[in-house]
One Martini backbone bead per residue (centre of mass of N, CA, C, O) as a GRO file, in nm:
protein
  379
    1UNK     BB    1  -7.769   1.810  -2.631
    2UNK     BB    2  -7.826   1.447  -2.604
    3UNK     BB    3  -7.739   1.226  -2.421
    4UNK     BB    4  -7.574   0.922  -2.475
    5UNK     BB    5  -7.686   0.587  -2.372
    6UNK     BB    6  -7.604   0.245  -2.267
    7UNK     BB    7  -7.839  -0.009  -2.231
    8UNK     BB    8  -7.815  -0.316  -2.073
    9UNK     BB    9  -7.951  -0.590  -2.156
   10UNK     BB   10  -7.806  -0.836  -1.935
   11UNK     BB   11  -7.825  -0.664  -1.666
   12UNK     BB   12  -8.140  -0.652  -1.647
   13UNK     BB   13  -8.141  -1.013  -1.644
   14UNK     BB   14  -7.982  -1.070  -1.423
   15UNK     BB   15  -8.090  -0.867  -1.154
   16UNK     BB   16  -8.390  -0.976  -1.239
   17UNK     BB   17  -8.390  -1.282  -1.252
   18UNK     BB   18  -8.500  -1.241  -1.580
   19UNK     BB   19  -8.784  -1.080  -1.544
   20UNK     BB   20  -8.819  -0.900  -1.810
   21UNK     BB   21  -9.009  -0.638  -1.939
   22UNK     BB   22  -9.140  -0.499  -2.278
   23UNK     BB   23  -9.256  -0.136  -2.376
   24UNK     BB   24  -9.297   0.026  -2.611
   25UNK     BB   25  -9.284   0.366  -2.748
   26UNK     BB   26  -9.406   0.581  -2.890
   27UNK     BB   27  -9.402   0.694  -3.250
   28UNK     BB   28  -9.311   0.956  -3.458
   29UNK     BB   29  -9.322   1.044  -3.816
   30UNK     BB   30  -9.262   1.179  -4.073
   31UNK     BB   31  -9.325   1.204  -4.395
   32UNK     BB   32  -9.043   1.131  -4.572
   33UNK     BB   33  -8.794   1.102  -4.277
   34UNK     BB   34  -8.687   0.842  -4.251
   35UNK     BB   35  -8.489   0.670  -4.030
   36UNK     BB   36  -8.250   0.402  -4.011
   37UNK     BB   37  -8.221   0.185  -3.744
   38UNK     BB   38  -8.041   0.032  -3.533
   39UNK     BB   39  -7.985  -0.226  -3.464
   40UNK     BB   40  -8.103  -0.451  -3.176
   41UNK     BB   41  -8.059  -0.659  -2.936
   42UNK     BB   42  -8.209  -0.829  -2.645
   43UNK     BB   43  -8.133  -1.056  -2.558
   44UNK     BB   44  -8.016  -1.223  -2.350
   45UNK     BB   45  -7.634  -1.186  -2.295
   46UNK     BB   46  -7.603  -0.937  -2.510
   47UNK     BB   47  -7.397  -0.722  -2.643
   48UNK     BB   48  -7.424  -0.391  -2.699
   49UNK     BB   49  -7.345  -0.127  -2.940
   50UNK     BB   50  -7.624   0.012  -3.021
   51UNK     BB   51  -7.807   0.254  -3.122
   52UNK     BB   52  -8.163   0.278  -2.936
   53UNK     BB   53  -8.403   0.453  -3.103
   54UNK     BB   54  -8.627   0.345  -2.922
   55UNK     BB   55  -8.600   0.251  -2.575
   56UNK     BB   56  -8.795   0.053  -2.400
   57UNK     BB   57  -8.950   0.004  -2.124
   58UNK     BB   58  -8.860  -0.128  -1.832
   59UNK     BB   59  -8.986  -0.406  -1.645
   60UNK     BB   60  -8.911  -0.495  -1.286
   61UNK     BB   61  -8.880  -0.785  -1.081
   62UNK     BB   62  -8.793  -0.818  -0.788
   63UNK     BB   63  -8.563  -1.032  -0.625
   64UNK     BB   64  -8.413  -1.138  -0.350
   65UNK     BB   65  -8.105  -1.009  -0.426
   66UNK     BB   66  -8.220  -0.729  -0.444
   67UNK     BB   67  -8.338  -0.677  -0.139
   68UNK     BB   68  -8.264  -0.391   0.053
   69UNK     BB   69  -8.186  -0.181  -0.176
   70UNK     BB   70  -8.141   0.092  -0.309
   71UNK     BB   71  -8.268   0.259  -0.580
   72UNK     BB   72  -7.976   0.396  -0.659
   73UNK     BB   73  -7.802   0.162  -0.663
   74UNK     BB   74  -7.912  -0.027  -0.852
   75UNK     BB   75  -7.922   0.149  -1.118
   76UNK     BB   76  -7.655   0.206  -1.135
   77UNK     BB   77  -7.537  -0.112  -1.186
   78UNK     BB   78  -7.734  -0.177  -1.443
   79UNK     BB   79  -7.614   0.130  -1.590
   80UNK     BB   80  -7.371   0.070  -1.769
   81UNK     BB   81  -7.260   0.416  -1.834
   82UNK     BB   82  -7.377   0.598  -1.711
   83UNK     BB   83  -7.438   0.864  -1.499
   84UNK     BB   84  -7.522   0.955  -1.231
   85UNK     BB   85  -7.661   1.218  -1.259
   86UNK     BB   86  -7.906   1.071  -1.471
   87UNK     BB   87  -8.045   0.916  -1.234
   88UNK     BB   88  -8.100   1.145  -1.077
   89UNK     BB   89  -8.284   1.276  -1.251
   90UNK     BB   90  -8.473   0.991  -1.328
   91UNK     BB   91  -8.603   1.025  -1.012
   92UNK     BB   92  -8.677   1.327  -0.967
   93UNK     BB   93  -8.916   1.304  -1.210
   94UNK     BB   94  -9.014   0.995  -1.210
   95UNK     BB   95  -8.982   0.809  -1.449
   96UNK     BB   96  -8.933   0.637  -1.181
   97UNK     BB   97  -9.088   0.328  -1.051
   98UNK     BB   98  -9.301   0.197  -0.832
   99UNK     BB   99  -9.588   0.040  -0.836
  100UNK     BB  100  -9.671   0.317  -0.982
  101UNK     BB  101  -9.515   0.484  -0.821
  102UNK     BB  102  -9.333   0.723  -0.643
  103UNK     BB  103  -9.013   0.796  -0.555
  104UNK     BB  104  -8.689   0.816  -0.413
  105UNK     BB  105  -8.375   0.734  -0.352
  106UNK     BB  106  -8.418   0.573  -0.058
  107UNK     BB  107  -8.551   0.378  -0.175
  108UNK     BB  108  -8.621   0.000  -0.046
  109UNK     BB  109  -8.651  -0.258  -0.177
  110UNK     BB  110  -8.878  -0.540  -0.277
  111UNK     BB  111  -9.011  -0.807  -0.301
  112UNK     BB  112  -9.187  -0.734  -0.596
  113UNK     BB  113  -9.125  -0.444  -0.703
  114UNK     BB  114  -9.188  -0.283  -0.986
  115UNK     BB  115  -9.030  -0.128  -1.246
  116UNK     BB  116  -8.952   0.182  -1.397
  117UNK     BB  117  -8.796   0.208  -1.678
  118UNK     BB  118  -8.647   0.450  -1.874
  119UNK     BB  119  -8.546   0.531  -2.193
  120UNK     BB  120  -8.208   0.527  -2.269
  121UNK     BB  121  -7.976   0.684  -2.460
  122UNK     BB  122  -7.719   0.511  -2.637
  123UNK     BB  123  -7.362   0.491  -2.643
  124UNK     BB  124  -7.106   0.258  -2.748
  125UNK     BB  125  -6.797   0.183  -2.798
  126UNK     BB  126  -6.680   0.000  -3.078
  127UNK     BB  127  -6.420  -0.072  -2.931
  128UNK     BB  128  -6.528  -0.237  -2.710
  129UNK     BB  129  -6.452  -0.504  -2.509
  130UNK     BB  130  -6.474  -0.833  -2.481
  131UNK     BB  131  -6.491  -1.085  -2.255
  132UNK     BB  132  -6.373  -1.330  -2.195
  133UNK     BB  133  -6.396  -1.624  -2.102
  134UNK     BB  134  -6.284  -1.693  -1.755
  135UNK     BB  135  -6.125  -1.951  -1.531
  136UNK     BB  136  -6.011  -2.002  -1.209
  137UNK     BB  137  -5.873  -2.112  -0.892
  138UNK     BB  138  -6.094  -2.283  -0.702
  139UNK     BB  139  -6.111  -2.275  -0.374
  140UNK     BB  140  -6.447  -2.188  -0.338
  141UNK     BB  141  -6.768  -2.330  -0.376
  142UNK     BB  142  -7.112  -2.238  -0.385
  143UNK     BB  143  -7.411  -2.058  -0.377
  144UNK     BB  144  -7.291  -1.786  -0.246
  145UNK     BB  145  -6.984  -1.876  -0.348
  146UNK     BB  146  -6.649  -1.724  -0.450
  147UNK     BB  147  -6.305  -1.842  -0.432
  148UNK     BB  148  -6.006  -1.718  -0.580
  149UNK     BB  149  -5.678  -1.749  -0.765
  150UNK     BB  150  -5.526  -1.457  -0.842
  151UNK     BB  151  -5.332  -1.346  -1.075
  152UNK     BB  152  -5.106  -1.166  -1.170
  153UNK     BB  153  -5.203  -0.898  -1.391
  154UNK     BB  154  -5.496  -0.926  -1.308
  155UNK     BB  155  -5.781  -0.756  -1.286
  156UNK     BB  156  -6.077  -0.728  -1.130
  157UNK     BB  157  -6.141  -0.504  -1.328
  158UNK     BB  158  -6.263  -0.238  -1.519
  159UNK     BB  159  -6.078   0.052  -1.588
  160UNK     BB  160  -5.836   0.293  -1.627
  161UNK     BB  161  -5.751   0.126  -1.927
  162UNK     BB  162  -5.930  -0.132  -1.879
  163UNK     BB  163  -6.143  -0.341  -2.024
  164UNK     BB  164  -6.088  -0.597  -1.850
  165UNK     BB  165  -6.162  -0.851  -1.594
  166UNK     BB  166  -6.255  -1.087  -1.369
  167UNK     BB  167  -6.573  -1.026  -1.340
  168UNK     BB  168  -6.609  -1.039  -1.676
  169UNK     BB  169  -6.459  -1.327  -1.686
  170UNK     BB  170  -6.713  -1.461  -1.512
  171UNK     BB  171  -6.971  -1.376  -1.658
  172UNK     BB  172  -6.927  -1.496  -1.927
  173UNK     BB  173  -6.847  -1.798  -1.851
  174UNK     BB  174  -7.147  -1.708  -1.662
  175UNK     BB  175  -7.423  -1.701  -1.840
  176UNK     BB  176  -7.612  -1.812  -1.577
  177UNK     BB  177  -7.534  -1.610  -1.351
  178UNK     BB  178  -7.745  -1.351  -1.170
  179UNK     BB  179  -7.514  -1.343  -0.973
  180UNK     BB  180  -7.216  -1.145  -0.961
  181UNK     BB  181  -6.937  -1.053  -0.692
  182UNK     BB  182  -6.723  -0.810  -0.554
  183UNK     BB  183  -6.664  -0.806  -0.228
  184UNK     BB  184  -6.333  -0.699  -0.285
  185UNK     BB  185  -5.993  -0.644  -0.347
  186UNK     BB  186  -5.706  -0.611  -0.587
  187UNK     BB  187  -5.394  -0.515  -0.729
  188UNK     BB  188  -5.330  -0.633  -1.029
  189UNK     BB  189  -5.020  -0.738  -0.895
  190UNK     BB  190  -5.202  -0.940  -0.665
  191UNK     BB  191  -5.226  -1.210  -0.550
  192UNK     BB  192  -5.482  -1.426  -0.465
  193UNK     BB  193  -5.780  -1.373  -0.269
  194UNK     BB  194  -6.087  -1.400  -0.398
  195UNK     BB  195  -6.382  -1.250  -0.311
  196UNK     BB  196  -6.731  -1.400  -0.448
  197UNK     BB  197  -7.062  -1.322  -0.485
  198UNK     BB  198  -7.411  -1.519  -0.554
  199UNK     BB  199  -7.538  -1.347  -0.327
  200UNK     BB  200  -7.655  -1.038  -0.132
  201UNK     BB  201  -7.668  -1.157   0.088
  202UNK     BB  202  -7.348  -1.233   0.107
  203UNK     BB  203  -7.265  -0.968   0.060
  204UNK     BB  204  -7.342  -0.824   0.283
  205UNK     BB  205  -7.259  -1.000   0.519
  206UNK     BB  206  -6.958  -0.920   0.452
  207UNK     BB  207  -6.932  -0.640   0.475
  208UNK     BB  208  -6.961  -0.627   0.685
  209UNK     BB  209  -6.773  -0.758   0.848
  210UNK     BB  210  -6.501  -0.564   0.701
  211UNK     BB  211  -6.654  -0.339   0.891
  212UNK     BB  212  -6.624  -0.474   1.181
  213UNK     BB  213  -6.372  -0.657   1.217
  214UNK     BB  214  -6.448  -1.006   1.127
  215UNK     BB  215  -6.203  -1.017   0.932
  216UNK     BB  216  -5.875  -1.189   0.811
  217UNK     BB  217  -5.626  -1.052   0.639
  218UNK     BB  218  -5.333  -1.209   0.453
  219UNK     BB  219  -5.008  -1.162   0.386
  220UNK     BB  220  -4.695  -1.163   0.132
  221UNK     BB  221  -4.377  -1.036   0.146
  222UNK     BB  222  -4.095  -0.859   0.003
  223UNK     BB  223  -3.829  -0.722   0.129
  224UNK     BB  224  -3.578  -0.434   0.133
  225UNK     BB  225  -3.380  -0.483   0.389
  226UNK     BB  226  -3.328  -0.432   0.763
  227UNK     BB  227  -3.514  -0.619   0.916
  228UNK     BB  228  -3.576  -0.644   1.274
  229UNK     BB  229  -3.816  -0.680   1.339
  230UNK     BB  230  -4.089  -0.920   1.445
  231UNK     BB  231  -4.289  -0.673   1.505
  232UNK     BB  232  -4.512  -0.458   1.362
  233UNK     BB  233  -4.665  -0.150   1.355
  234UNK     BB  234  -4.883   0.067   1.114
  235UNK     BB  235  -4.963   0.379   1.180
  236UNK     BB  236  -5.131   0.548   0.901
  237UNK     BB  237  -5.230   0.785   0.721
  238UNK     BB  238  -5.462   0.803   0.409
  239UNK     BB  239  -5.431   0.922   0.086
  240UNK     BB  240  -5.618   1.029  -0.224
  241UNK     BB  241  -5.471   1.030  -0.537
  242UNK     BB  242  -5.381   1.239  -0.836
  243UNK     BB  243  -5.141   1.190  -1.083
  244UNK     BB  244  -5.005   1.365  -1.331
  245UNK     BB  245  -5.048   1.087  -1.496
  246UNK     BB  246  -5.349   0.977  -1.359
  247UNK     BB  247  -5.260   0.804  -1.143
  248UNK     BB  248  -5.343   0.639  -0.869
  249UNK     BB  249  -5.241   0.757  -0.539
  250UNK     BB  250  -5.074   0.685  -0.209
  251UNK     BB  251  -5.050   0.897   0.101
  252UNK     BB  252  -4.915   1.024   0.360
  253UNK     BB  253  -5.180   1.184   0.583
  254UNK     BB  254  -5.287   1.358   0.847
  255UNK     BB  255  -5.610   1.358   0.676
  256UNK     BB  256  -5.604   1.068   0.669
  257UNK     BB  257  -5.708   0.723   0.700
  258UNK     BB  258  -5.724   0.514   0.890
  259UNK     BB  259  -5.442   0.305   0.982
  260UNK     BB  260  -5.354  -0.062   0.988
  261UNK     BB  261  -5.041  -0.272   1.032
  262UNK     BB  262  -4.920  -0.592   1.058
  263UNK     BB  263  -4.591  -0.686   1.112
  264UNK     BB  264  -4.432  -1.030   1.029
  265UNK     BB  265  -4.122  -1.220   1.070
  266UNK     BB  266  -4.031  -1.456   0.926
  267UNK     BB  267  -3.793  -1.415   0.707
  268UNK     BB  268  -3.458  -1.426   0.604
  269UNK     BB  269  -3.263  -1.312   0.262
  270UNK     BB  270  -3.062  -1.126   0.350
  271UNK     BB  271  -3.183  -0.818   0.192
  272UNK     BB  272  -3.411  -0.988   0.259
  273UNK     BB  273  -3.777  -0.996   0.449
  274UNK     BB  274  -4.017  -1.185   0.511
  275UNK     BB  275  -4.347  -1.095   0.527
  276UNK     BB  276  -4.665  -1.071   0.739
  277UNK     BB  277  -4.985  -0.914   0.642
  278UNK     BB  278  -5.186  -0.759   0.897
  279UNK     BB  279  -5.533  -0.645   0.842
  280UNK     BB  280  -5.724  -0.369   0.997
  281UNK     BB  281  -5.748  -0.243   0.721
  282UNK     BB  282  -5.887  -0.128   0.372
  283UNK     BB  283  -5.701   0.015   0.236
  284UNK     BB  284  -5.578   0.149  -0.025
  285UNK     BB  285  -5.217   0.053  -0.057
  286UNK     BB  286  -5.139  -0.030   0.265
  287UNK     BB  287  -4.903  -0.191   0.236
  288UNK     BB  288  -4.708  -0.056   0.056
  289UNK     BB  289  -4.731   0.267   0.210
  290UNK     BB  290  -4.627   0.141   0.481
  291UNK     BB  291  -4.371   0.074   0.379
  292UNK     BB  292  -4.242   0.263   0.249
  293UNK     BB  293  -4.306   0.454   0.494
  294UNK     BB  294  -4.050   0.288   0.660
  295UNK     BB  295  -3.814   0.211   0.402
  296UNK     BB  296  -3.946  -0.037   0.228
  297UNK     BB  297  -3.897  -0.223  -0.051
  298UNK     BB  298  -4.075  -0.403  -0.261
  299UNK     BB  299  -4.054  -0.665  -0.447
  300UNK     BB  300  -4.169  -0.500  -0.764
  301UNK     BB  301  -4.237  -0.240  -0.684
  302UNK     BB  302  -4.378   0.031  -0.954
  303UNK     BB  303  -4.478   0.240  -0.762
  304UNK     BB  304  -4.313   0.269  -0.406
  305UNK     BB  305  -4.072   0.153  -0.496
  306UNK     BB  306  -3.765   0.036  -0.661
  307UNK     BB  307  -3.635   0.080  -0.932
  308UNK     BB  308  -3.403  -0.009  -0.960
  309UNK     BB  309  -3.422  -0.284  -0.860
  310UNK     BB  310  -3.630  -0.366  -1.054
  311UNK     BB  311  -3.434  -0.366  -1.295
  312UNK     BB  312  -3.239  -0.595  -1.124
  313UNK     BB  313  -3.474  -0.807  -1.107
  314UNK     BB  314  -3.543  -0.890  -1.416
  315UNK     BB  315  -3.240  -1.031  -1.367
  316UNK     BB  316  -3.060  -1.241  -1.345
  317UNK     BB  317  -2.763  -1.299  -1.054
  318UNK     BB  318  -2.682  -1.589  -1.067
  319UNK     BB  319  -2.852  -1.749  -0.812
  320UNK     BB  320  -3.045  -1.579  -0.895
  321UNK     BB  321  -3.371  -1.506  -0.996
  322UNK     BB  322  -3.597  -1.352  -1.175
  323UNK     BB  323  -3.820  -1.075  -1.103
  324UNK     BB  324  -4.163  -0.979  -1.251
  325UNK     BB  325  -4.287  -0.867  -1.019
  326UNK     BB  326  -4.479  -0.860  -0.714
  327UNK     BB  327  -4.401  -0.934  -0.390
  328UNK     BB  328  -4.795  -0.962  -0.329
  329UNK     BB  329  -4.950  -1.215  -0.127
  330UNK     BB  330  -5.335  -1.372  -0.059
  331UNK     BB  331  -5.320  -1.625   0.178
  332UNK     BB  332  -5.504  -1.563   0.411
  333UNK     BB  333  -5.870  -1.611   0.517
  334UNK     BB  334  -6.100  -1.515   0.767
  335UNK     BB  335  -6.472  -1.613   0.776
  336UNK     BB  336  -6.810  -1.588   0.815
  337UNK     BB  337  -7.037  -1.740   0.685
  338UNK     BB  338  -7.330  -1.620   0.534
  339UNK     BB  339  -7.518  -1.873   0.581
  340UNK     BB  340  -7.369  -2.063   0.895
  341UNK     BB  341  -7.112  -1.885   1.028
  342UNK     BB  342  -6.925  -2.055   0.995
  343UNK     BB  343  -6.592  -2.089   0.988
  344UNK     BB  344  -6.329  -1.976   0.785
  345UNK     BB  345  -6.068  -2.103   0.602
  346UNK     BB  346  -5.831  -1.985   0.393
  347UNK     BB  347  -5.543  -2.104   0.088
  348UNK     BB  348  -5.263  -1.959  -0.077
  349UNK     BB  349  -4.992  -2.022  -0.269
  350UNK     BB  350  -4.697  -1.967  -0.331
  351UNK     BB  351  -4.628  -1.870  -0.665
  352UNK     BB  352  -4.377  -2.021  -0.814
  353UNK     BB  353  -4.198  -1.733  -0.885
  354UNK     BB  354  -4.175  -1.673  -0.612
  355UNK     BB  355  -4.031  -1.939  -0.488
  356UNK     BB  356  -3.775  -1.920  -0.698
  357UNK     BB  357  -3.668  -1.675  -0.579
  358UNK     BB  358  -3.623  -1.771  -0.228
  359UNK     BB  359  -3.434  -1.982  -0.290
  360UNK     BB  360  -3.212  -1.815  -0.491
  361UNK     BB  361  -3.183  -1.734  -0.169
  362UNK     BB  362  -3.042  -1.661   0.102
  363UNK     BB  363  -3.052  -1.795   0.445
  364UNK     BB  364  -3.176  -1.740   0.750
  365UNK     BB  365  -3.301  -1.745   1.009
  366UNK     BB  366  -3.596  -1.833   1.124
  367UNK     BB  367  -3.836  -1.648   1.285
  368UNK     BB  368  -3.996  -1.568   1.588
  369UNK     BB  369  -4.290  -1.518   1.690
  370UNK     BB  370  -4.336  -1.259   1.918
  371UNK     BB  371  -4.606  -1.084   2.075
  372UNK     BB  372  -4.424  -1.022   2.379
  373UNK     BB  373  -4.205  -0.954   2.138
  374UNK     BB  374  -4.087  -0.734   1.938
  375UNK     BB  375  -4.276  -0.465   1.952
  376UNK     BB  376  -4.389  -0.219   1.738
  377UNK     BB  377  -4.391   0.135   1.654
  378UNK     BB  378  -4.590   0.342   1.367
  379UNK     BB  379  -4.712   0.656   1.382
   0.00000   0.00000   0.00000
């Protein structure tokens, strides 16, 4: 039996500047056979959601956000719902061309190269969400980027039981944007600062800093416990993995990937202790599990933390007022503009609810953080 997959044109006229040409293929049909086939939209922007026998050849003119990227991964990218495997076939196959040559999978995509996609037939489930357009607070945004203060409760994108997120309401809301992609992630509980990029140019050169540790990211967090240090360092190797219940979870692991977060205590709230999670690395859920095996847990977190405590957060209780989310909030970050180079620096304050919790804490004197003066380690 033939897989059958959805190949998505709004994805291939965003992908390639717009420029898609399309070619039928011949059909053959025996007289007195045919069957009725189901109609499809073709129109840029249109979302397909049927099954479309046969689907024409797509000649896809790359433009400069394009170049520069392997040919296996444009493919991904742009077949969503595609399997890796199938991408991989038609490019082993020849299917796949570039200026009319065969190509490999890593060949790297050049302005103005004319691509050979063949028809994949697809089908795609007709309960599938459409994304509402919706835009959030906008901190800073030019021809490059978009860098929004993301509330907590939102994922970033879809999958995993999620039909759509951010960068998909930010898509349906811009279906005039040619490109826009999601730069890093937060974790549907975590409010505050996400970069997303409007040219792969800015795209690639962000990854780059954040991979060569030339971005800095801080983060506001509220634990539960005695903490005391004002300074803390915390490497432990971070490994992931699915539990029993299907959800992605991470775990302290001798041959997980190196991480490092350095904790500073900003101040004292009685039994809790606000503190400045600055990131060395960028593991998923990196901050929660390394409070986690610290023995501190995040208020409200419903992975890691203190499900009592979670329980008893829900309800206000005297003076103290309800918190209903994860008190993990990225307020600040700094990286070089992609396109001029100079320093950036943005702020997201914490989200109201968060505010009013802080508040209805006692408070003890605020902590002086100082570099010199008690560093931990724990690694």
């Amino acid at each position: 039996m033939r897989n059958n997959y959805i190949f998505k044109m709004k994805d291939l006229a965003r992908f390639s500047g717009g420029r898609v040409k399309t070619r039928p293929e011949p059909r053959t049909q025996a007289a007195g056979k045919h069957k009725a086939e189901p109609k499809v939209a073709v129109e840029q922007g249109i979302q397909l959601t049927a099954i479309a026998p046969p689907l024409a050849v797509q000649m896809l003119t790359i433009a400069e956000d394009d170049a520069g990227q392997r040919i296996d991964n444009f493919l991904l990218r742009i077949c969503k719902g595609v399997p890796k495997s199938h991408i991989y076939r038609v490019l082993r196959s020849g299917e796949v061309r570039v200026n009319k040559g065969r190509i490999d999978q890593t060949y790297r995509l050049v302005e103005g190269d004319v691509i050979r996609v063949p028809p994949i037939r697809i089908a795609e489930k007709q309960t599938q969400a459409v994304a509402p357009g919706a835009e959030f607070k906008i901190l800073l945004e030019d021809n490059h980027l978009l860098v929004i203060d993301k509330p907590a409760g939102v994922a970033v994108h879809g999958g995993s039981g999620v039909s759509y997120g951010v960068i998909e309401q930010l898509r349906a809301a811009r279906p005039q944007a040619k490109f826009l992609e999601l730069v890093h992630r937060l974790d549907r509980d975590t409010s505050g600062i996400l970069l997303l990029a409007k040219k792969r140019s800015a795209l690639t050169n962000l990854h780059e800093q954040m991979r060569d540790g030339d971005t800095d990211k801080r983060y506001l967090v509220l634990v539960h416990g005695d903490w005391q240090n004002e300074r803390q360092h915390v490497k432990l190797p971070l490994h992931k993995y699915t539990a029993a219940d299907g959800e992605r979870r991470v775990r302290v692991q001798a041959d997980g990937q190196a991480s490092h977060t350095i904790f500073n205590l900003i101040r004292r709230y009685g039994d809790y202790a606000l503190l400045e999670a600055e990131l060395k690395t960028g593991r998923t859920h990196q901050i929660r599990v390394h409070l986690s095996a610290s023995g501190f847990a995040i208020a409200g977190d419903d992975k890691y933390g203190d499900f009592s405590l979670n329980r008893a957060l829900q309800k206000a209780d005297g003076q103290r007022v309800a918190l209903k989310r994860m008190f993990l909030h990225a307020y600040q970050i700094t990286f070089a503009h992609p396109e001029t180079g100079k320093p950036v620096t943005l702020k997201a304050p914490l989200p109201p609810e968060c505010e009013r919790f802080l508040k209805s804490l006692p408070k003890d004197i605020p902590a002086a953080i100082s570099e010199a003066e008690g560093d931990q380690n724990i690694s």
